[in-house]
C-alpha positions as CSV (number, residue, x, y, z in Angstrom):
1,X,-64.0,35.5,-15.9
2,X,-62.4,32.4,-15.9
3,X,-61.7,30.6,-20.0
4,X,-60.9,27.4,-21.0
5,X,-57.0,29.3,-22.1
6,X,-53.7,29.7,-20.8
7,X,-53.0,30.5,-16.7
8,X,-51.2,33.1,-15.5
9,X,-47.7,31.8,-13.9
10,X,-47.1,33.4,-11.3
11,X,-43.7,33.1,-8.8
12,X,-43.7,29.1,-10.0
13,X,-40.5,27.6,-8.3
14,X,-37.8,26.8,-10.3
15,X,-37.7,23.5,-9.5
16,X,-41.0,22.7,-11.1
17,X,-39.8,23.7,-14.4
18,X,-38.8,20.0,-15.8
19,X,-41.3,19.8,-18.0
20,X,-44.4,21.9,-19.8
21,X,-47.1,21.7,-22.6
22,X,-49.2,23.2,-23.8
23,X,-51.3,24.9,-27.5
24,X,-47.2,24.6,-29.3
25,X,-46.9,21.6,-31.7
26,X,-44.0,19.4,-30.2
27,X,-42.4,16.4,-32.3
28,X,-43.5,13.4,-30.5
29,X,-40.0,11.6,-30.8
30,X,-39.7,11.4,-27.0
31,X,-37.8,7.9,-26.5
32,X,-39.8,4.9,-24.8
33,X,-39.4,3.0,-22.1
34,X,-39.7,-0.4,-21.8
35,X,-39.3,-1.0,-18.2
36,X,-43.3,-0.7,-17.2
37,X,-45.2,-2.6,-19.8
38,X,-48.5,-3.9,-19.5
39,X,-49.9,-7.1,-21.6
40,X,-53.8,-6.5,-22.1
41,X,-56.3,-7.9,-25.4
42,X,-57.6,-5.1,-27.0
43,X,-61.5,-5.2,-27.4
44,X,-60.4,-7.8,-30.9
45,X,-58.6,-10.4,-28.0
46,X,-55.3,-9.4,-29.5
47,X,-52.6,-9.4,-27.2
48,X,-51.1,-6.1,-27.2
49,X,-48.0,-4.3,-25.7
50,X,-48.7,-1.1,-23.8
51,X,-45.8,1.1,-23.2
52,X,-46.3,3.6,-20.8
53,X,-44.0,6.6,-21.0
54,X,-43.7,8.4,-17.6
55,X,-41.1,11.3,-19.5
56,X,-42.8,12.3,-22.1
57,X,-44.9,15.6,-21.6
58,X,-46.2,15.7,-25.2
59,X,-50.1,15.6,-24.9
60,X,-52.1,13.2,-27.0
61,X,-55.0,15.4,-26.0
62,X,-53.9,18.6,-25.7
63,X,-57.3,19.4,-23.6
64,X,-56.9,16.9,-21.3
65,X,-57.8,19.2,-19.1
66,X,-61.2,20.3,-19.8
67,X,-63.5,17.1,-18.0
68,X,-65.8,14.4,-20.0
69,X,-69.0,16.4,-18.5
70,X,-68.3,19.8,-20.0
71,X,-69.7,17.9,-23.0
72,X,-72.5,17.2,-21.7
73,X,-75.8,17.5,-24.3
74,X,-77.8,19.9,-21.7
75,X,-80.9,19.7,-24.4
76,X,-83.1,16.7,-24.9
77,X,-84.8,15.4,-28.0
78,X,-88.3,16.7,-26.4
79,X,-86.3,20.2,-25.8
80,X,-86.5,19.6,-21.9
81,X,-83.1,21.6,-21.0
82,X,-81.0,20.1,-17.8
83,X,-78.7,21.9,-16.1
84,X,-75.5,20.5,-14.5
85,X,-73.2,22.6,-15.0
86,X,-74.4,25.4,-12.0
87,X,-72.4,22.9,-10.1
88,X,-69.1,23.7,-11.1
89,X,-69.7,27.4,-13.2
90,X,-71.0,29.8,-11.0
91,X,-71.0,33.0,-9.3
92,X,-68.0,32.5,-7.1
93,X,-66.8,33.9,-3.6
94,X,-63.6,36.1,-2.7
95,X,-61.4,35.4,-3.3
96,X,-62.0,33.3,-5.9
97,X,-62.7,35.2,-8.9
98,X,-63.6,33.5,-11.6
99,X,-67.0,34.0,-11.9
100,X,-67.9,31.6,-14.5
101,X,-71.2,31.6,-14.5
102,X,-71.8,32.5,-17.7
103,X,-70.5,28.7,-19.0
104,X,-73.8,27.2,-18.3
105,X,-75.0,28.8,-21.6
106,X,-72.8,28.0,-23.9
107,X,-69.5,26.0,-24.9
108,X,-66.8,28.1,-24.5
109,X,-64.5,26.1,-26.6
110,X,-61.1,26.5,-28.3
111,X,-61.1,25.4,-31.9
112,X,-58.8,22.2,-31.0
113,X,-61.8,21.2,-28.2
114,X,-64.3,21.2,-30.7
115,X,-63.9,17.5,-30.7
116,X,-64.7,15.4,-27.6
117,X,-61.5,13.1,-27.2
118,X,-63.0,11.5,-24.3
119,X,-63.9,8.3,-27.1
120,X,-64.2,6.0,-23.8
121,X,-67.6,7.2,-23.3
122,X,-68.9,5.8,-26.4
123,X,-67.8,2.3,-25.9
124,X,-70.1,-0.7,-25.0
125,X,-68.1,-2.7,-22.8
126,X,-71.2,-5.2,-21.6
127,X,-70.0,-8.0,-23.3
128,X,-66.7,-7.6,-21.1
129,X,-68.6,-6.9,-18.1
130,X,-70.9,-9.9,-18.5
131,X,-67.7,-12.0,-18.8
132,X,-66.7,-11.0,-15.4
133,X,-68.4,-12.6,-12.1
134,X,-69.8,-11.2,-9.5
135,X,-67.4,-13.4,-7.3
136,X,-64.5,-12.4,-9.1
137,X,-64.8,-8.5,-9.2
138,X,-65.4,-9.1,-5.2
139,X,-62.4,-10.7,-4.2
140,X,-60.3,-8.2,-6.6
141,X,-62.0,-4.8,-5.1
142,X,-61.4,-6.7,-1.5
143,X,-58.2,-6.9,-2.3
144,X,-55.6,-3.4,-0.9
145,X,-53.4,-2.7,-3.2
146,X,-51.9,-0.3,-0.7
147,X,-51.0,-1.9,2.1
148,X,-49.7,-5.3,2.1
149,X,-50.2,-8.3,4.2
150,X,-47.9,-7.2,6.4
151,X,-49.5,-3.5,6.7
152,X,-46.4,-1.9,4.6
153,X,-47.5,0.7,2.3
154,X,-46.6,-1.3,-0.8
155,X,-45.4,2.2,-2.9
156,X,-43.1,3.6,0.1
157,X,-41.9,0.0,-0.2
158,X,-41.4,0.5,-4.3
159,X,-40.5,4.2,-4.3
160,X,-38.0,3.6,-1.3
161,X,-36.0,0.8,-1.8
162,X,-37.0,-0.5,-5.4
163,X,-37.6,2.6,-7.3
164,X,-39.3,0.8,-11.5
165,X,-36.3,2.5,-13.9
166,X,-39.4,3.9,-15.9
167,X,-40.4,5.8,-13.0
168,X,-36.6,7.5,-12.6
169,X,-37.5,10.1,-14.6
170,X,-34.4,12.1,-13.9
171,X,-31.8,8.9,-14.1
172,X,-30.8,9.5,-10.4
173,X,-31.9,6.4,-8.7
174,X,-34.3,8.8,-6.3
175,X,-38.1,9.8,-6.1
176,X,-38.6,13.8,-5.6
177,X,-42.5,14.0,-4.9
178,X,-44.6,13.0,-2.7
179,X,-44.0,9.3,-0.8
180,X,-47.0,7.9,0.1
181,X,-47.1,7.6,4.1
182,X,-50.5,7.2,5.4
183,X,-51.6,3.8,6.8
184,X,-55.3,4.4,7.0
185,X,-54.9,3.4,10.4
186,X,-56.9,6.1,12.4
187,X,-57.7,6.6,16.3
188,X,-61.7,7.9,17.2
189,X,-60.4,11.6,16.3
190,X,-59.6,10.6,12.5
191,X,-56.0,10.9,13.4
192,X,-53.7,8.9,11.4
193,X,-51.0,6.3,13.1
194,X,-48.3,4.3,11.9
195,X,-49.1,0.8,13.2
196,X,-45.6,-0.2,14.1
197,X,-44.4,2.5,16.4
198,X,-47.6,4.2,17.1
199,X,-46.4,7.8,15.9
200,X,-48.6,10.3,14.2
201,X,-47.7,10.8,10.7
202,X,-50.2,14.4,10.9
203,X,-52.9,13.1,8.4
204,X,-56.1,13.6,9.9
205,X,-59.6,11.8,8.1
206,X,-62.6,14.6,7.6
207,X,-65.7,13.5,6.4
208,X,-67.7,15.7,4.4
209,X,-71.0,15.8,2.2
210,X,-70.1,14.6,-1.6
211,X,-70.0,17.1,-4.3
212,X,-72.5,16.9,-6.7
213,X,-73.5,14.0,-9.0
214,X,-69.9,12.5,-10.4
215,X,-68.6,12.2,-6.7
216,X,-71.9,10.6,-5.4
217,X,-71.1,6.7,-4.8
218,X,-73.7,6.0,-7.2
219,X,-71.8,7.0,-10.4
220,X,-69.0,5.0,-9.6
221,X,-66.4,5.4,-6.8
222,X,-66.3,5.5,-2.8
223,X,-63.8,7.9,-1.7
224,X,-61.8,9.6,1.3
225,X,-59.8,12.8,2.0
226,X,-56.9,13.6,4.6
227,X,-55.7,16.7,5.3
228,X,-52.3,17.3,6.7
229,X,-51.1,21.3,7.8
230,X,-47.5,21.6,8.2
231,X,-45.2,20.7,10.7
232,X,-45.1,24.1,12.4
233,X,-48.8,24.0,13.0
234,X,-48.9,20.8,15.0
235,X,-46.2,22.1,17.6
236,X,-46.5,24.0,20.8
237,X,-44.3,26.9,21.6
238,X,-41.3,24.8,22.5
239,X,-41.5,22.9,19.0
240,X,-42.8,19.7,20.6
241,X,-46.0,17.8,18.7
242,X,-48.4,19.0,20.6
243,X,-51.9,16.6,19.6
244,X,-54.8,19.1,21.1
245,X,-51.9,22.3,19.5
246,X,-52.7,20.8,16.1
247,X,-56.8,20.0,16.9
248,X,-57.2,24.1,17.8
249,X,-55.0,24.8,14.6
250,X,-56.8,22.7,12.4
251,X,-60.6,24.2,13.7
252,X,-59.2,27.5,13.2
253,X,-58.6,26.5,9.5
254,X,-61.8,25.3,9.3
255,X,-63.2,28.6,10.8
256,X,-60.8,30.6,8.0
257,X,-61.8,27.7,5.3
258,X,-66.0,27.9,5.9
259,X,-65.7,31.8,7.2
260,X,-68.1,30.6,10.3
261,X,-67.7,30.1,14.0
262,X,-66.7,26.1,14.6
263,X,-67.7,24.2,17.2
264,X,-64.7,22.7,19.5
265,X,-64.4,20.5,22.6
266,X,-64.3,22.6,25.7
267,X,-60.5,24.2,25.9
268,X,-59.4,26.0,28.3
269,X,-57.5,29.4,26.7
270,X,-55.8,30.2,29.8
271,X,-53.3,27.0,28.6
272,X,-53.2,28.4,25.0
273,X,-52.6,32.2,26.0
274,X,-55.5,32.8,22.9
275,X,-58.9,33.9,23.2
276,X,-60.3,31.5,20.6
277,X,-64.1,32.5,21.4
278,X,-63.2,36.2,20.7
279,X,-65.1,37.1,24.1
280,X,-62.7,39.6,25.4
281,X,-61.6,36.8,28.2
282,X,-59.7,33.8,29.1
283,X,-61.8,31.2,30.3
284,X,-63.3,28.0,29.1
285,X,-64.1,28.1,25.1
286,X,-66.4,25.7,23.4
287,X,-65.9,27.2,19.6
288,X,-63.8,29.4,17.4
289,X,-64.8,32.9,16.8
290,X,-64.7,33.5,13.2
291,X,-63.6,37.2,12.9
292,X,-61.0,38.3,10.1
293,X,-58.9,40.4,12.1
294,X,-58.7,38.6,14.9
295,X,-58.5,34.7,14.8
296,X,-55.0,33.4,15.1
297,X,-53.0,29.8,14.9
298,X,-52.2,29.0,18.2
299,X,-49.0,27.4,19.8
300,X,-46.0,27.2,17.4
301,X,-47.6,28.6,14.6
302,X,-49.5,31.3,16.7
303,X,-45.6,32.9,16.9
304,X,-45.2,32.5,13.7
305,X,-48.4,34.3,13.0
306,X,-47.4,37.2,15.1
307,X,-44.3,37.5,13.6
308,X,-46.3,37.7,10.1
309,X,-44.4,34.6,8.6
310,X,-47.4,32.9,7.8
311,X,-50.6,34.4,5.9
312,X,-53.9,33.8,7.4
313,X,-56.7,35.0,5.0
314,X,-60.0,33.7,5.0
315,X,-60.9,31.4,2.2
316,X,-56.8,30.8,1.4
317,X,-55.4,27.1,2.6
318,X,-51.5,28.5,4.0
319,X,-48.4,27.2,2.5
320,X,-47.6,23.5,3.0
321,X,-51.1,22.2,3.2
322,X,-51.4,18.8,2.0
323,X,-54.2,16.6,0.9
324,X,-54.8,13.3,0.6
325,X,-57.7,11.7,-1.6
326,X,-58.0,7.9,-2.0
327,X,-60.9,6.7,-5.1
328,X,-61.8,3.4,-4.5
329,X,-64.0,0.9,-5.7
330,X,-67.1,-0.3,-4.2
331,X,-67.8,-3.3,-2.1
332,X,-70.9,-5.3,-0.9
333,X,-71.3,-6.8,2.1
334,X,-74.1,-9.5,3.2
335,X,-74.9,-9.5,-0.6
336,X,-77.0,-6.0,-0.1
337,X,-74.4,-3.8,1.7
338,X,-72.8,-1.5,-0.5
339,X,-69.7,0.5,1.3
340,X,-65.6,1.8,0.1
341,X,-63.6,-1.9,-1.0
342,X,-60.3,-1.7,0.2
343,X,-58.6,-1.4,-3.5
344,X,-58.1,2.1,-4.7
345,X,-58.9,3.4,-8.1
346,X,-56.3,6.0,-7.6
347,X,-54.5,8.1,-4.5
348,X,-54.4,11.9,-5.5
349,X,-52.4,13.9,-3.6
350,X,-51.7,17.8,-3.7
351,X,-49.4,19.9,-1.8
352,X,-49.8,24.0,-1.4
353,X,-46.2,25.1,-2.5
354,X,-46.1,28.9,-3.4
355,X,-48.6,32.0,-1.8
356,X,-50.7,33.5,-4.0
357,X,-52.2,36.7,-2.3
358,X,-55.8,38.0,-3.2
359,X,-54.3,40.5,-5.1
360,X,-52.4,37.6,-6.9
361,X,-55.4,35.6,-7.6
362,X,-57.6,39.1,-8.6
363,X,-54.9,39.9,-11.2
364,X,-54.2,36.5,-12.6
365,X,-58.4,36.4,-13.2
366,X,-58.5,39.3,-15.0
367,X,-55.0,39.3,-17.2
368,X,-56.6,35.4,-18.1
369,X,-59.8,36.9,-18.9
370,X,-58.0,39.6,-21.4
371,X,-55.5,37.2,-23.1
372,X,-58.7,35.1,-24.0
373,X,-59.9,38.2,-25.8
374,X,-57.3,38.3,-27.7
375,X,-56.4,34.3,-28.2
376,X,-59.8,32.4,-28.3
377,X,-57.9,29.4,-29.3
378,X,-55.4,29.1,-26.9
379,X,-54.8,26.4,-24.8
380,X,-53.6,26.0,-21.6
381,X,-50.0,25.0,-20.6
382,X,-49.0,23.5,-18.1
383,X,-45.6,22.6,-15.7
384,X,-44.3,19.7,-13.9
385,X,-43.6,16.1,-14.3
386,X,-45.5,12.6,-12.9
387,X,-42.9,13.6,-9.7
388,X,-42.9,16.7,-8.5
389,X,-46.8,16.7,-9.5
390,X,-48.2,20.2,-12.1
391,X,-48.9,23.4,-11.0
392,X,-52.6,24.3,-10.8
393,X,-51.0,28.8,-11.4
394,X,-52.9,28.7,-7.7
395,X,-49.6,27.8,-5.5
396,X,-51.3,24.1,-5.8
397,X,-49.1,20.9,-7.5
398,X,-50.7,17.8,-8.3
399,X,-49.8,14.3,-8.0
400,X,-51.5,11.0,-8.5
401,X,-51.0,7.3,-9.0
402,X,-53.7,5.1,-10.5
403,X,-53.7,1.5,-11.6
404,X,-51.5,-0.8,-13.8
405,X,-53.1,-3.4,-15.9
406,X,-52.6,-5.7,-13.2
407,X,-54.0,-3.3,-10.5
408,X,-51.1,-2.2,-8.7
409,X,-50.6,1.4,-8.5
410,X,-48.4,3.0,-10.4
411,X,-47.8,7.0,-11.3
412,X,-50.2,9.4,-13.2
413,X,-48.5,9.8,-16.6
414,X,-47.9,13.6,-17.2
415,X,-51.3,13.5,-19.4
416,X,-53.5,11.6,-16.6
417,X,-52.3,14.1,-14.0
418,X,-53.6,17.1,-16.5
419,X,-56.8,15.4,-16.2
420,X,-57.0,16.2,-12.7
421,X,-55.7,19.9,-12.8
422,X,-58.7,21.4,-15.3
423,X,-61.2,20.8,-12.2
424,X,-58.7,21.7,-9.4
425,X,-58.3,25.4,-11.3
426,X,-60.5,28.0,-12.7
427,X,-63.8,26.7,-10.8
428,X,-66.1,29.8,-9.7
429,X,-67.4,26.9,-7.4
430,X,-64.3,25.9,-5.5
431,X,-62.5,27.3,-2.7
432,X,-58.9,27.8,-3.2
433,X,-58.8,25.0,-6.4
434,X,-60.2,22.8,-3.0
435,X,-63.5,20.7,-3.4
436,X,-63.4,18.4,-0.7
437,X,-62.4,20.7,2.5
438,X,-65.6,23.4,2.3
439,X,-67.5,20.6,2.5
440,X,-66.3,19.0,5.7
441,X,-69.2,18.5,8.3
442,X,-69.1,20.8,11.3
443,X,-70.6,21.2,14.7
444,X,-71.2,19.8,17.8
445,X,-74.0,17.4,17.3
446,X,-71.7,15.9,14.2
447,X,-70.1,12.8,15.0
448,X,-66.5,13.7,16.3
449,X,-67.0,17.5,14.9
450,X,-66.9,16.0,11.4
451,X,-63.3,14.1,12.1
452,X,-63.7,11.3,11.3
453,X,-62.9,8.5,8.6
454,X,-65.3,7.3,6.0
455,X,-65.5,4.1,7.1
456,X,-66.4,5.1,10.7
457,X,-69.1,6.7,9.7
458,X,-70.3,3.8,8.5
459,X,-74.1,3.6,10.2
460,X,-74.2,6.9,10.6
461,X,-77.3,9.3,9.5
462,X,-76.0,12.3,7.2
463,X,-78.8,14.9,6.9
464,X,-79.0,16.6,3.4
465,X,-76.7,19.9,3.4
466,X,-78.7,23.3,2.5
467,X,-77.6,26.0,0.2
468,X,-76.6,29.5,1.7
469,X,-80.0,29.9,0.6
470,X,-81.8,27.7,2.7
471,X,-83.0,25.1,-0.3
472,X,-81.6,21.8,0.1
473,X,-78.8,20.9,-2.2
474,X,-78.8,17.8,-3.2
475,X,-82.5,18.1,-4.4
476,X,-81.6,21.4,-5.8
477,X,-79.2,19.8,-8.1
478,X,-81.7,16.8,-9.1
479,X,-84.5,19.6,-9.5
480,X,-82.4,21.8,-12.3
481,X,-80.5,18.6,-14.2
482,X,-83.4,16.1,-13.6
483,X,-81.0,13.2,-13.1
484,X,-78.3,12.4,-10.6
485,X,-75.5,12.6,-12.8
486,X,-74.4,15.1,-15.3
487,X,-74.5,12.3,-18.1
488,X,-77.5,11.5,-17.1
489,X,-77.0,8.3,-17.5
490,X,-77.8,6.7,-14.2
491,X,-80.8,5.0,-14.6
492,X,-81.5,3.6,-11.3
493,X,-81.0,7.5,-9.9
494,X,-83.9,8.6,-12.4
495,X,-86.5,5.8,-11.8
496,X,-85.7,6.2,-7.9
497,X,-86.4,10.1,-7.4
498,X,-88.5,11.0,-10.9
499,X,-92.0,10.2,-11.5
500,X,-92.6,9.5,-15.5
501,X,-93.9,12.6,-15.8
502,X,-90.0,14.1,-15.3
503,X,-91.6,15.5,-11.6
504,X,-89.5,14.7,-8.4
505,X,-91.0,12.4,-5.9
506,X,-92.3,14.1,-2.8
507,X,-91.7,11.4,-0.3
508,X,-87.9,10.4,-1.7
509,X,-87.7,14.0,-1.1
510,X,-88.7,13.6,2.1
511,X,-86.4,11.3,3.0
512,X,-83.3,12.9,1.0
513,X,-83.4,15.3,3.7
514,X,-83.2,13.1,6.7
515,X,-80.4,11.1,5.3
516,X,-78.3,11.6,1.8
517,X,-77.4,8.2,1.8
518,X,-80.6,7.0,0.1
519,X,-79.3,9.0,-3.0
520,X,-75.6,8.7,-3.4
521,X,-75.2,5.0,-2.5
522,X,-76.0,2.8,-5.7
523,X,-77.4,-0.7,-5.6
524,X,-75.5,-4.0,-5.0
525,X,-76.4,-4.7,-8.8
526,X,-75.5,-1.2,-9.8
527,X,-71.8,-1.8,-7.3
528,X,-70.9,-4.4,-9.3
529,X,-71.6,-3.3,-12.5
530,X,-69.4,0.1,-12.1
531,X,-66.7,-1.7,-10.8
532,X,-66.5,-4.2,-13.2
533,X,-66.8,-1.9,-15.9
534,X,-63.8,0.3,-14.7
535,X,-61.9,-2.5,-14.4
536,X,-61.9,-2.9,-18.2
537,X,-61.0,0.4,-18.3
538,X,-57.7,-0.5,-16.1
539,X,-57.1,-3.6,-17.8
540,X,-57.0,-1.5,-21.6
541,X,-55.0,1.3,-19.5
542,X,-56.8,3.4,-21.8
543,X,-57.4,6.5,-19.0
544,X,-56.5,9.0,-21.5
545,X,-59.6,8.5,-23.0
546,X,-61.6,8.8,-19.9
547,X,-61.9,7.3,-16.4
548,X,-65.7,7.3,-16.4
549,X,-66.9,3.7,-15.2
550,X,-70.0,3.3,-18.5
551,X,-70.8,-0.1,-19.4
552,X,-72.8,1.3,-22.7
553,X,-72.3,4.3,-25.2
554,X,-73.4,7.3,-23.7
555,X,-76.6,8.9,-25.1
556,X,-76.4,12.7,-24.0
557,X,-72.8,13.5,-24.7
558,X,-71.7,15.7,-27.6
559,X,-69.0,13.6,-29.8
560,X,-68.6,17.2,-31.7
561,X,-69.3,20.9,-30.5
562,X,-70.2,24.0,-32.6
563,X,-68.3,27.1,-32.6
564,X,-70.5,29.3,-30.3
565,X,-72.7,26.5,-29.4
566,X,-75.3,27.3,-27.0
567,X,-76.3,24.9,-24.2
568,X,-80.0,25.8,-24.4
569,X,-79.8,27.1,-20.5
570,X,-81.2,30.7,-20.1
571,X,-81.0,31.5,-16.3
572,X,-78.1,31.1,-14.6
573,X,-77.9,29.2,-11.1
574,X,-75.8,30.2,-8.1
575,X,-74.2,26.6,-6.7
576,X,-74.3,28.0,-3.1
């Protein structure tokens, strides 16, 4: 059962091992860096000095880890209990084995968590907010901060040729992680194209169905995701790109991924020399046979397969998987039109470097589970650097860049990439540490099978998704938490779906079900008021006390958790 202590490391790489922390006490006399300094006013309009250290692994929050919402106050003051947490602790599929269920009881805390750290939540920022104009927050979400007037990718640029000293992290003159090399520039398939030479660079767009409440548009960010699969698997037997090769490779995935038969466009398996339909012939196929012991890669990676040099097990992403996650802000058109701004919040990225088998993953769970017996206090430690990105103990490293003070993009510190590892890890409700992916739509009456871009499914009607058990999810979620946001903070949400009698409204319901874009997208007025109020947040640089885009102090967070606290929830919800 999965605990908020120290993860199994298991076959790490040695060349991840630059840089840890973790539960030990470590001198903080790491030296700084003035090469990346940011000027901000401080909430007293006194100019102040930020220095951000890109070395240092030292944690000011040694939990950074465990998310704002796990402190979530689940019991009102009229004793009404709300459930969010199903969403992320509960029963979980093989072979994921955490099974954390039980955390929707109770606080599992170490002593050192006991305190919320996440102070950003408690801060009224309306006076800031009010200072900023509508007309001014527009023109700087409008704004890329990606790609510049010239459509370069404006880090490439920086990373390439002008690599910041603070960001040399090993005094060599040269970046080791990921380069960021997706132009957003995508055909009708949701393949991604460098503009200047029309090459693929093998990111391909997916859209998918939000995960519950903090993903939803609503509480504060647009999004996208790309997947890439290695170069192997986008070759044809005579290791030549191959663009329909890598279409059948990456619906087989998504086969392996959802553990369902996928739709496809008609192929012809004759060509392929596979029998994707699993119909004991070779003729004209029009999905993927989902069977365990028989669905295979095709082309390049189809040899490979046969030659067992790559694993194929459902539920398991192989080696070399990439994704690609851009948070953005929000935009409105027409004055009423709310839709993903062309700034970005941050660009997350995360690469599947090492194989952990079932058996792997099985035994990690359960030597976790017994070393939390015996050292409740623990705290997780972690590997890596703001370069190579931290291992997730899953095979998974993580990499980010958010915003400078100025809104250019810059590298994750070692602390704000920790952030992103304590929900890509240890999850009953993920699939392989992946959110996004399980989620992707699928079949043959979705728009491009589900390939396809955010932004060209702009106009498009997304019916609600249902549970395995038939009950729709979204409403699900808003049924059990009675808000659409685990802070339940989000007014507009709660007067939009909720009578005042705490009931859900039938006919929102209604049309929830026909279209999920009546919940998850906020108002104009609501648009501009998150963006503006993470901007603040980016202009303090104060992430490491929370990302979370609240204009007031929050009312149902805990600032302080009791040992053994119970959350006041008595049955336990499945979240599929």
């Amino acid at each position: 059962m999965r605990r908020y202590g120290t993860m199994l490391l298991v076959l790490l790489p040695l060349w991840s091992l630059t840089g840890c922390s973790g539960d030990h006490k470590t001198p903080d006399n790491t030296p700084k860096h003035d090469e990346n300094l940011n000027h901000t006013k401080d909430r007293n309009n006194t100019t102040k000095t930020l220095a951000i250290d890109f070395k240092t692994i030292v944690l000011k929050n040694e939990a950074a880890y465990i998310p704002p919402m796990c402190y979530t106050k689940t019991e009102d003051e009229q004793g009404m209990v709300h459930n969010p947490c199903f969403s992320c602790h509960t029963k979980s599929i093989a072979p994921n084995y955490v099974n954390d269920g039980d955390f929707q009881t109770r606080y599992p805390f170490a002593k050192f968590t006991h305190t919320n750290r996440w102070t950003n939540l408690f801060v009224d920022r309306q006076k800031q907010i009010d200072a900023i104009s509508d007309k001014e927050i527009l023109k700087y979400v409008n704004q890329s901060n990606y790609l510049d007037e010239q459509g370069n990718i404006i880090l490439k640029e920086k990373i390439t040729h002008h690599l910041p000293k603070a960001w040399d992290i090993f005094n060599t003159g040269k970046w080791y992680g990921y380069v960021p090399d997706c132009y957003f520039n995508f055909d009708n398939e949701g393949f991604d194209k460098n503009p200047k030479n029309n090459t693929p660079t093998g990111w391909r767009a997916f859209s998918y169905t939000p995960f519950l409440g903090t993903f939803w548009p609503t509480n504060g960010s647009t999004d996208d995701v790309f997947i890439r699969l290695p170069k192997t698997f986008r070759e044809d037997d005579q290791e030549e790109y191959n663009k329909e090769i890598y279409k059948i490779n990456l619906a087989v995935l998504e086969s392996l991924i959802l553990k369902k038969d996928v739709d496809i466009e008609t192929t012809d398996e004759k060509e392929l020399g596979y029998d994707l339909d699993g119909d004991g012939v070779f003729n004209m196929a029009n999905h993927i046979a989902f069977d365990p012991d028989t669905i295979h890669f095709v082309g390049f990676a189809g040899k490979l397969q046969e030659d067992q040099k790559i694993h194929v097990v459902p539920g398991l992403f192989p080696v070399g998987t990439e994704f690609l996650h851009s948070v953005r802000y929000i935009t409105v058109e027409d004055g009423k039109n709310v839709t993903m701004a062309a700034r970005m919040k941050e660009l997350r990225y995360g690469i599947k470097g090492t194989w952990f088998s079932k058996k792997d993953l099985k035994d990690s769970t359960e030597l976790e589970a017994l070393e939390q017996e015996a050292y409740p206090n623990r705290l997780r430690t972690f590997f890596g650097n703001i370069q190579i990105g931290i291992d997730n103990a899953q095979g998974w490293y993580y990499q980010g860049f958010i915003e400078d003070n100025k809104g250019a993009l810059r590298p994750q510190t070692f602390e704000e990439t920790v952030y992103c590892i304590g929900c890509h890890s240890g999850l009953g409700s993920t699939t392989d540490g992946v959110f996004a992916f399980p989620r992707k739509l699928s079949g043959k009456n979705t728009f491009h099978f589900g390939w396809a871009h955010a932004l060209q499914m702009k106009g498009k009607t997304i019916p609600e998704p249902k549970r395995t058990d038939g009950k729709y999810e979204y409403s699900y979620y808003l049924k059990h938490n009675h808000a659409g946001d685990e802070f339940r903070e989000n007014d507009e949400v709660i007067k939009k779906f909720f009578n005042t009698d705490g009931s859900l409204k039938q006919n929102m319901l209604d049309q929830l079900h026909k279209d999920i874009s009546v919940l998850i997208y906020p108002s104009a007025k609501r648009a501009l008021e998150l963006d503006k109020a993470y901007q603040v947040i980016v202009k303090e640089q104060s992430f490491v006390k929370g990302r979370d885009a609240t204009s007031k102090p929050v009312k149902n967070v805990l600032r302080k958790v009791n040992e053994d606290e119970l959350t006041g929830v008595v049955k336990l919800l499945d979240a599929q």
